[in-house]
C-alpha positions in Angstrom: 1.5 -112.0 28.3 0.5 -108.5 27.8 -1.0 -107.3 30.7 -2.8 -104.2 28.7 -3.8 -104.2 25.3 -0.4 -102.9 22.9 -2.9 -100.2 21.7 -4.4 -98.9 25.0 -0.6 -98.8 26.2 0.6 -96.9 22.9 -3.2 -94.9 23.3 -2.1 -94.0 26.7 1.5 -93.4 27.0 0.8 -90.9 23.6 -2.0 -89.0 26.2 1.3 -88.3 28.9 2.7 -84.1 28.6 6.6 -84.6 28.5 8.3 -85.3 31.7 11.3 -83.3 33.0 14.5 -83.8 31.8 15.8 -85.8 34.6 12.9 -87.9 34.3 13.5 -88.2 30.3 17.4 -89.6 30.9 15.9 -92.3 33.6 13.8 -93.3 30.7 16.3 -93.4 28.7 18.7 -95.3 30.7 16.3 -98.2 31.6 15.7 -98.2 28.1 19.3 -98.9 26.9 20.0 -101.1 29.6 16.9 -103.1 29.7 16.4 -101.9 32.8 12.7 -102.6 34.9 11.0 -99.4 36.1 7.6 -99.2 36.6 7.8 -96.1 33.5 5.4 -93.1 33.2 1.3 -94.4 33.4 2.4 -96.2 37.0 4.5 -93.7 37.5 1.7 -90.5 37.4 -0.7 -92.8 39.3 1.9 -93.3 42.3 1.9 -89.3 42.2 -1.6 -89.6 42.5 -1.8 -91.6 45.3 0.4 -89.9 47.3 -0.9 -86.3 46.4 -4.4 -87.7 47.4 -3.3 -88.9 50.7 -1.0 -85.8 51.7 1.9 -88.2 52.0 4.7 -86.6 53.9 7.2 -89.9 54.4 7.6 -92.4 52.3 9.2 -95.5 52.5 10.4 -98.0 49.7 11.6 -101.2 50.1 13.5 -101.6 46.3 14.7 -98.5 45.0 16.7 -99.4 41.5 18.2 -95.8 40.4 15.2 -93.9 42.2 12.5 -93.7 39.3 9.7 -94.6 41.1 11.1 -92.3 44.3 11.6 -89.7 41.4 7.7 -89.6 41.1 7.0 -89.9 44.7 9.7 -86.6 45.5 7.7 -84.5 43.3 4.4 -85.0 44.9 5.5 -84.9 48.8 7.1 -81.5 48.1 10.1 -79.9 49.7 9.1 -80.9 53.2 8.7 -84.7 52.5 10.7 -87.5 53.0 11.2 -90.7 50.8 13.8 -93.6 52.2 14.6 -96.0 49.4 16.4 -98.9 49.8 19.1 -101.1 47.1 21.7 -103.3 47.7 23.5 -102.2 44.3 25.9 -99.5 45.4 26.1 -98.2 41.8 22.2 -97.8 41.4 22.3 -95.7 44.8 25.2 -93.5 43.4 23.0 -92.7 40.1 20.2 -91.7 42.0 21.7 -89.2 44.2 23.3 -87.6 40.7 19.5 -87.8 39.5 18.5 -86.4 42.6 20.9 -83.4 42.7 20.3 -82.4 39.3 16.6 -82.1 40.2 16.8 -80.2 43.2 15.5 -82.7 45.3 18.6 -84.9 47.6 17.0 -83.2 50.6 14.0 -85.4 49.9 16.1 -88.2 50.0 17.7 -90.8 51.9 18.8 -93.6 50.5 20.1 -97.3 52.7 22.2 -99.7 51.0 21.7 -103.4 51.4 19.3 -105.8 51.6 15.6 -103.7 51.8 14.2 -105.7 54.4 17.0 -105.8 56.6 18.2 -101.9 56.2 14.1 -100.8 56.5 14.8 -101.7 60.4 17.0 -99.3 61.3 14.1 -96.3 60.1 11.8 -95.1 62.8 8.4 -94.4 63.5 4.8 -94.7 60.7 5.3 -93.8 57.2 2.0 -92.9 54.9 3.4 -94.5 51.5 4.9 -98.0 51.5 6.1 -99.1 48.0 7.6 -102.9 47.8 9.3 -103.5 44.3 12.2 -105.9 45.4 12.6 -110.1 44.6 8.9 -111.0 44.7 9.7 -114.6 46.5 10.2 -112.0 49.3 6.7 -109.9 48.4 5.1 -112.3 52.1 7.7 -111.3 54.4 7.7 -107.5 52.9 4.0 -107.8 54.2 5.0 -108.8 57.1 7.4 -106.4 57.8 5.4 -103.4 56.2 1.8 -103.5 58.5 3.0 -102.3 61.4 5.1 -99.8 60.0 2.4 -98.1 57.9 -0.1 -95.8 59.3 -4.2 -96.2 59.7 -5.2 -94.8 56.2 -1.7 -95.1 54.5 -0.8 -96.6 51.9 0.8 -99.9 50.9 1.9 -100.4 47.0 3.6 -103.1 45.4 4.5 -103.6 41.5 4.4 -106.8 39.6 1.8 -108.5 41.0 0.1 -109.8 38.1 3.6 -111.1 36.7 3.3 -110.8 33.2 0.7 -113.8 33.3 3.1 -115.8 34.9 0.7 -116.0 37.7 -1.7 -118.5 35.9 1.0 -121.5 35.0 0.3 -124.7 36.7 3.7 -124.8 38.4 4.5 -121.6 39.4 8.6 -121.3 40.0 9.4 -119.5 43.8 9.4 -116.0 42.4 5.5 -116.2 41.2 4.4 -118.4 44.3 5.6 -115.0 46.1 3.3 -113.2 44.4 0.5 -115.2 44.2 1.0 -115.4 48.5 1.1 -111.8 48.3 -1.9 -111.2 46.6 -4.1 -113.9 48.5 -3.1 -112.2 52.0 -3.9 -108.8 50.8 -7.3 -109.6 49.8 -7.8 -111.4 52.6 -6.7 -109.1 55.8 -8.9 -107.7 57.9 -6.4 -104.5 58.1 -6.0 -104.0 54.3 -8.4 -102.8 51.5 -6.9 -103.7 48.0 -7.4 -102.7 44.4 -5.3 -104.9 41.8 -4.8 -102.1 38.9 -3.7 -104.0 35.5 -1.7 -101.5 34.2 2.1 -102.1 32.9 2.9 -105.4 35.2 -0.1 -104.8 37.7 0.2 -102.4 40.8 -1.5 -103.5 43.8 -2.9 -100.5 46.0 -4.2 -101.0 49.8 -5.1 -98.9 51.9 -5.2 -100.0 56.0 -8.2 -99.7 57.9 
């Protein structure tokens, strides 16, 4: 199911300047590999967001190759920090090469292995969470997310209207995930969420 209509994506994406060049090859890349990043319209608003919040420290629990990270670097400026998390060693080593290229490793740090288990060894409140990893896990991210984000920060999290798979009858364990996700967001007395339904659907709360 397409989430938004072929011709307001095409309308849309047509609207966006160029990006860098870095950016361009990361396009490019998860284009040749049929790769899943969140691409350029999620990827402007998650600049956005964290321009709009003066986010300094970031965290991400799934990092891929550092597209979305990409996005966040250049809004936090020199000063900020992003930790990204992946469990594919080869995705972390393309990231830094993006990274260096751009001028920006210094933002950086990246943890290898499982995203909720590496996310522990990080300290004190971030003002950005982003959680883009298996979305049977999307509850426990939750979990684990709250009391790590500060009063007025932001939590994000991609996928959450699953290409439509979020209506079938019998939804397999990846889209029950999601749909758990979504209820307990709506529902908390600590969050306030939007559901936006652009590419896959990007959830945006913000705690209380």
């Amino acid at each position: 199911m397409d989430i938004l209509d072929p011709k307001i994506q095409e309308y849309l994406t047509g609207m966006i300047p160029d990006r860098d060049s870095v950016l361009d090859e990361m396009e490019r890349f998860a284009a040749s590999n049929n790769f899943p990043i969140v691409g350029p319209l999620v990827g402007r608003m998650l600049f956005l967001l964290a321009k709009s919040i003066g986010a300094r420290r970031i965290l991400e629990l799934g990092s891929g190759y550092g597209y979305s990270a990409y996005w966040f670097a250049k809004a936090i400026g020199k000063d900020g920090e992003i930790i990204c998390t992946e469990d594919r060693q080869e995705l972390v080593d393309a990231a830094r090469k993006y990274f260096s290229r751009a001028r920006m490793s210094q933002r950086i740090t990246y943890l290898v292995g499982d995203a909720l288990s590496v996310a522990e060894k990080t300290n004190g409140l971030f003002d950005i969470i982003f959680i883009d990893i298996h979305k049977r896990f999307y509850p426990q991210a939750l979990r684990k997310a709250m009391p790590r984000l500060r009063t007025g920060g932001l939590l994000i999290a991609d996928n959450v209207l699953w290409s439509g798979r979020i209506f079938e009858a019998h939804p397999d364990v990846e889209t029950a995930g999601i749909l758990t996700y979504n209820r307990l967001i709506h529902s908390s007395r600590e969050l306030f969420t939007t559901i936006i339904p652009l590419r896959d659907g990007i959830s945006v709360s913000v705690k209380m």
